[in-house]
Backbone as CSV, one residue per row, in Angstrom:
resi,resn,N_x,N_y,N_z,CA_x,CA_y,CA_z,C_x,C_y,C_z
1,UNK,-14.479,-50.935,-7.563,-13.351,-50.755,-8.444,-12.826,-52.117,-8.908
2,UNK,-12.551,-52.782,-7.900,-12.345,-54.416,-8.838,-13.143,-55.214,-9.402
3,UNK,-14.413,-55.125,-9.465,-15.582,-55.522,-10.056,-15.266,-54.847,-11.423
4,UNK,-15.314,-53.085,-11.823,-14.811,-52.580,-12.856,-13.516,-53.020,-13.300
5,UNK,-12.042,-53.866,-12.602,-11.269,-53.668,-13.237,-10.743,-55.406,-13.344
6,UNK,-11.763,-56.082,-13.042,-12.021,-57.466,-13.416,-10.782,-58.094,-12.311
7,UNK,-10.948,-57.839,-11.549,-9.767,-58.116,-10.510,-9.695,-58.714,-8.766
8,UNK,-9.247,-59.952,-8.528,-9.852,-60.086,-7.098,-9.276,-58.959,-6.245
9,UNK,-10.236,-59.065,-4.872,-9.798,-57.889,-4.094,-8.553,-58.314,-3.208
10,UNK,-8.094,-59.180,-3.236,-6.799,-59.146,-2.708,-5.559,-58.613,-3.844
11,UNK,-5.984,-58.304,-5.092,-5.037,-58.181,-5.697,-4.984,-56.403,-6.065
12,UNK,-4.696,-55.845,-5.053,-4.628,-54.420,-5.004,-3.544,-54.062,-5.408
13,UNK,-2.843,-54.604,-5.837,-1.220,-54.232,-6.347,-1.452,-53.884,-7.530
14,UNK,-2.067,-54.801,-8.329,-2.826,-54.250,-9.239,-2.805,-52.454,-10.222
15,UNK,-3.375,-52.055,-9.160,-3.735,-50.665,-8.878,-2.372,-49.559,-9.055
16,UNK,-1.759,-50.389,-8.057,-0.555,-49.721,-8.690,0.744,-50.007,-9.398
17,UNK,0.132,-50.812,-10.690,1.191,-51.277,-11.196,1.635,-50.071,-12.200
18,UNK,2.984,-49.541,-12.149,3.653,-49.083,-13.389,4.083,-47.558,-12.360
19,UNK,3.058,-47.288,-11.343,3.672,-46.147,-10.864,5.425,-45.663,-10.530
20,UNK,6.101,-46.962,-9.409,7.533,-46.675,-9.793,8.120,-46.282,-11.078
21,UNK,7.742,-46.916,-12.050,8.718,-46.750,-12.817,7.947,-45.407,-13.319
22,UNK,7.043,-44.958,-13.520,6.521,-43.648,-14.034,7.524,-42.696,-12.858
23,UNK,7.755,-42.807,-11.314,8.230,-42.095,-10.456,9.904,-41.888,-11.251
24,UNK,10.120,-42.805,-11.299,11.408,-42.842,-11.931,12.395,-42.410,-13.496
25,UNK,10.593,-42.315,-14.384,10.804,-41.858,-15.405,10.809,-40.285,-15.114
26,UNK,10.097,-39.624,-14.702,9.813,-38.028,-14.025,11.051,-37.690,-13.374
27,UNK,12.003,-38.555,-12.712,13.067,-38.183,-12.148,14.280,-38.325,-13.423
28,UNK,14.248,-39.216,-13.986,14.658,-38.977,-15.414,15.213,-37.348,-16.036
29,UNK,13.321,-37.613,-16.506,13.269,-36.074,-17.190,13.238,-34.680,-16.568
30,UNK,13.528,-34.732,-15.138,13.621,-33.488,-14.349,15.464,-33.265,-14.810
31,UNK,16.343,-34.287,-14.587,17.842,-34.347,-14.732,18.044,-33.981,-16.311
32,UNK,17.914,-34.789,-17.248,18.041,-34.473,-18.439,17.096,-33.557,-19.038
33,UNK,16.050,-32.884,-19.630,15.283,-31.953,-20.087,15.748,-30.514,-19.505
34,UNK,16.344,-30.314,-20.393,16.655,-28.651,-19.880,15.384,-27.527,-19.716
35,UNK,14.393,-28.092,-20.331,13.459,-27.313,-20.279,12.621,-27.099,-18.718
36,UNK,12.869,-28.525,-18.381,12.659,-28.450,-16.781,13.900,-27.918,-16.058
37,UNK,15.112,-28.200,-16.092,16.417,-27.756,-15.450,16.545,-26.725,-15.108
38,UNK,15.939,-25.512,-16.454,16.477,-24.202,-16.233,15.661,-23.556,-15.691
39,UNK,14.552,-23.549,-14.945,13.683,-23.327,-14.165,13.665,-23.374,-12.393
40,UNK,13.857,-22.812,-11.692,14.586,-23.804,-10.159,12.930,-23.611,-9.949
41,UNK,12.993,-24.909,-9.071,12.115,-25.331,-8.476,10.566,-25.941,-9.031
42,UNK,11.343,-26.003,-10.616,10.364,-26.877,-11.588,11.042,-27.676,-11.549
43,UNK,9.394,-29.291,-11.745,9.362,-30.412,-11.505,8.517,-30.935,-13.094
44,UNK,8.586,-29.999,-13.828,7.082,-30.133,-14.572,7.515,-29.183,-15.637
45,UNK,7.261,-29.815,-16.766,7.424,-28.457,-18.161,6.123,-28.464,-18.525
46,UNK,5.367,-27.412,-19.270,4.292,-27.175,-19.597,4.342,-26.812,-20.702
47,UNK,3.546,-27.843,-21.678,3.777,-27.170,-22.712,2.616,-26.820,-23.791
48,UNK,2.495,-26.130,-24.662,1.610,-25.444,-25.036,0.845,-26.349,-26.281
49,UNK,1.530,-27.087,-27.005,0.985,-28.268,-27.912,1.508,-29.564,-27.391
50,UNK,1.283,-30.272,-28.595,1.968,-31.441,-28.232,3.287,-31.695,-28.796
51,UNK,3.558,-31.365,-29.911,4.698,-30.610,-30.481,6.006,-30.497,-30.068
52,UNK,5.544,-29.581,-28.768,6.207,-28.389,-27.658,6.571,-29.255,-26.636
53,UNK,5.403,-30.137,-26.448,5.973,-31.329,-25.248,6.896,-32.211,-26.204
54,UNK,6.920,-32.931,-27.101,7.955,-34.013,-27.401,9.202,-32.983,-28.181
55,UNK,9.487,-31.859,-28.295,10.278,-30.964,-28.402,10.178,-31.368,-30.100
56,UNK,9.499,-31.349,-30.906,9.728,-31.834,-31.970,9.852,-30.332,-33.050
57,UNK,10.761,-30.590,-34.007,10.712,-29.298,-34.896,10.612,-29.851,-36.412
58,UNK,10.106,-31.139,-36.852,9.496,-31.292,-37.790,8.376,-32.219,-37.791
59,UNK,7.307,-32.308,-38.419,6.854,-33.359,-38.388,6.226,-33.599,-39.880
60,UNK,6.723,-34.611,-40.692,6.442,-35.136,-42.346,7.426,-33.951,-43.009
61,UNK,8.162,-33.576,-42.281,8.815,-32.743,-43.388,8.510,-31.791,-43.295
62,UNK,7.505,-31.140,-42.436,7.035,-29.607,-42.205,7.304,-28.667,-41.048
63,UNK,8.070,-28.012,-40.586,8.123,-26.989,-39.507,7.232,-27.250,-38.885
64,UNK,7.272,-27.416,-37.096,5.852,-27.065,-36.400,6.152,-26.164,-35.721
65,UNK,5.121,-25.701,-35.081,5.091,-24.621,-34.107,5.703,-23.213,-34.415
66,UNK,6.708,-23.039,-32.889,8.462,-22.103,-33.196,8.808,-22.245,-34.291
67,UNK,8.872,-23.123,-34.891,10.110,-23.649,-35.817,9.619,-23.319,-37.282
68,UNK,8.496,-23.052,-37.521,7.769,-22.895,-38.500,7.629,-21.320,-39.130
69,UNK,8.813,-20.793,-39.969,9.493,-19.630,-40.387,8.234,-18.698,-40.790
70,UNK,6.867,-19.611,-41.481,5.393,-18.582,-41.991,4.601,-18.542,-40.520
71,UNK,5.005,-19.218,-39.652,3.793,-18.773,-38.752,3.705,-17.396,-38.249
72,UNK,2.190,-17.316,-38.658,1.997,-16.383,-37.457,0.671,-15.690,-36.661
73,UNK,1.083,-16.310,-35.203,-0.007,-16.340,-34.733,-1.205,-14.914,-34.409
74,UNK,-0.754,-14.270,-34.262,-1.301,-12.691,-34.769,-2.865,-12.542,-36.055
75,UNK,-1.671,-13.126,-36.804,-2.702,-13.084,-38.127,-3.663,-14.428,-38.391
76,UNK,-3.144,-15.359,-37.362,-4.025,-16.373,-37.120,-5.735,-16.290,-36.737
77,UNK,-5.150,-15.826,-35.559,-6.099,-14.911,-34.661,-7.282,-13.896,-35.135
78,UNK,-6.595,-13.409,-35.876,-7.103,-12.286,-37.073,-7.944,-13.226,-37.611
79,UNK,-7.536,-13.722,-38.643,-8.411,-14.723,-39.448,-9.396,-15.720,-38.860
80,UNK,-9.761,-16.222,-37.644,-10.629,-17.441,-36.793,-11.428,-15.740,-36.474
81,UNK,-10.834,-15.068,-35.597,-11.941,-13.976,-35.325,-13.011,-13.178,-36.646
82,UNK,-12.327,-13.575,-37.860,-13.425,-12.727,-39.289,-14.045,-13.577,-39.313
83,UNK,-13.949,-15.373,-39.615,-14.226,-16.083,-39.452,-15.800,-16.694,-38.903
84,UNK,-15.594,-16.266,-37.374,-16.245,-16.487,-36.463,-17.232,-14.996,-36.381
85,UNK,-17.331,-14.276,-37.639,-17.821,-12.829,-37.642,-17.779,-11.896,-36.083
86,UNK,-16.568,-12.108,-35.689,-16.312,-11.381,-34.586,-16.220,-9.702,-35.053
């Protein structure tokens, strides 16, 4: 691994540089993100795009996801399955 990460082997710290503060960012977003909050005993939101993870409801000016008044995933579905001559 330090051969791959160009690194002497005493310098194993290395390895874990950035983890605190990643520990600390996660404790962050467990307190503030309601999406984790309102859940007991979630540590973790899951989300279905990427979209959905940065909670975003436009992007260039266009509805995504939820937020997007023509979607619909039904007829999505519909259409990839004719598509795909299902």
């Amino acid at each position: 691994m330090a051969l791959w990460l160009n690194i002497n082997s005493n310098d194993y710290d290395f390895l874990d540089a950035g983890r605190e503060t990643l520990i600390e960012s996660r404790g962050f977003s467990r307190q503030h993100d309601n999406r984790i909050s309102s859940h007991p005993d979630a540590n973790w939101f899951w989300a279905d795009t990427r979209a959905q993870a940065l909670d975003l409801h436009t992007i260039n000016g266009l509805d995504v996801s939820v937020h997007d008044p023509l979607r619909d995933p039904k007829d999505w579905r519909k259409k990839i399955k004719a598509m795909e001559g299902m």
